[in-house]
N, C-alpha and C positions, 0 to 999 in steps of 0.2 A: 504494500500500500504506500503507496507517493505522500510526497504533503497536502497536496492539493486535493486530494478524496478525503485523508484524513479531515482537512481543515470543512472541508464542505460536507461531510457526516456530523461532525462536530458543530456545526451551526444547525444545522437539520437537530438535534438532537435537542440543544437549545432551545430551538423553536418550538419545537413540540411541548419540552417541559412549558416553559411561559405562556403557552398556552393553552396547557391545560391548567395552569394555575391563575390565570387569569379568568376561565369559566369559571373555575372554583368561584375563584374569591366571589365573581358575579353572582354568581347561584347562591353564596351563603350570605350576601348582603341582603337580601330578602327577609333572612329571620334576625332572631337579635343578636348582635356579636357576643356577647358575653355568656353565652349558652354553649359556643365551642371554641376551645383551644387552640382549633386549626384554622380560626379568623385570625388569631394575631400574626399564626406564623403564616398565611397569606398575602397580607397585610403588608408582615416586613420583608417578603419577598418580589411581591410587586408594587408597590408603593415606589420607587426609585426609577420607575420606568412610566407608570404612570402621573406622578405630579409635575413634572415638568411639561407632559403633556395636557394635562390639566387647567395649569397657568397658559400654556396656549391659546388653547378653545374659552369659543366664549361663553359665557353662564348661559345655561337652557333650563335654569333655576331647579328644580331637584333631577333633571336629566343630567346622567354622568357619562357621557362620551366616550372619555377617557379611553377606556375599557376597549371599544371599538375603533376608536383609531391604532389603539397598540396592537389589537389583530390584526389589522392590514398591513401594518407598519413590516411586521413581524413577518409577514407572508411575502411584501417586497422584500426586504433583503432574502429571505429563502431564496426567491425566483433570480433574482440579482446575482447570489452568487454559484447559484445553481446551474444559471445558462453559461 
């Protein structure tokens, strides 16, 4: 295996994590965070990817974007560094 499969597995791998953790966290923002454990540590896993994206977009007042723009985002670079 070369660098360049490894590094593009390796992003491939990434992505998939962040976003399955990014549905997570959407799914469990629904109910009350303080009922599961695995809100924080959501939380402080995607938090750093989504607030800067956050302060971006503009307030759609309790609609949070965020979330969706980071899936796409995520899915360009896939395809970017895929082709």
């Amino acid at each position: 295996m070369d660098f360049i499969s490894f590094f593009r597995q390796t992003i491939n791998i990434l992505a998939d994590l962040f976003t399955l953790l990014i549905f997570l966290r959407v799914i469990l923002s629904w109910f009350r965070h303080e009922a599961f454990g695995l809100s924080r540590f959501l939380f402080q896993c995607t938090e750093p990817l989504l607030s800067p994206l956050r302060k971006l977009l503009p307030s759609f007042g309790l609609l949070d974007l965020s979330p969706l723009v980071a899936l796409l985002l995520i899915e360009l670079v896939r395809v970017i560094i895929n082709s």
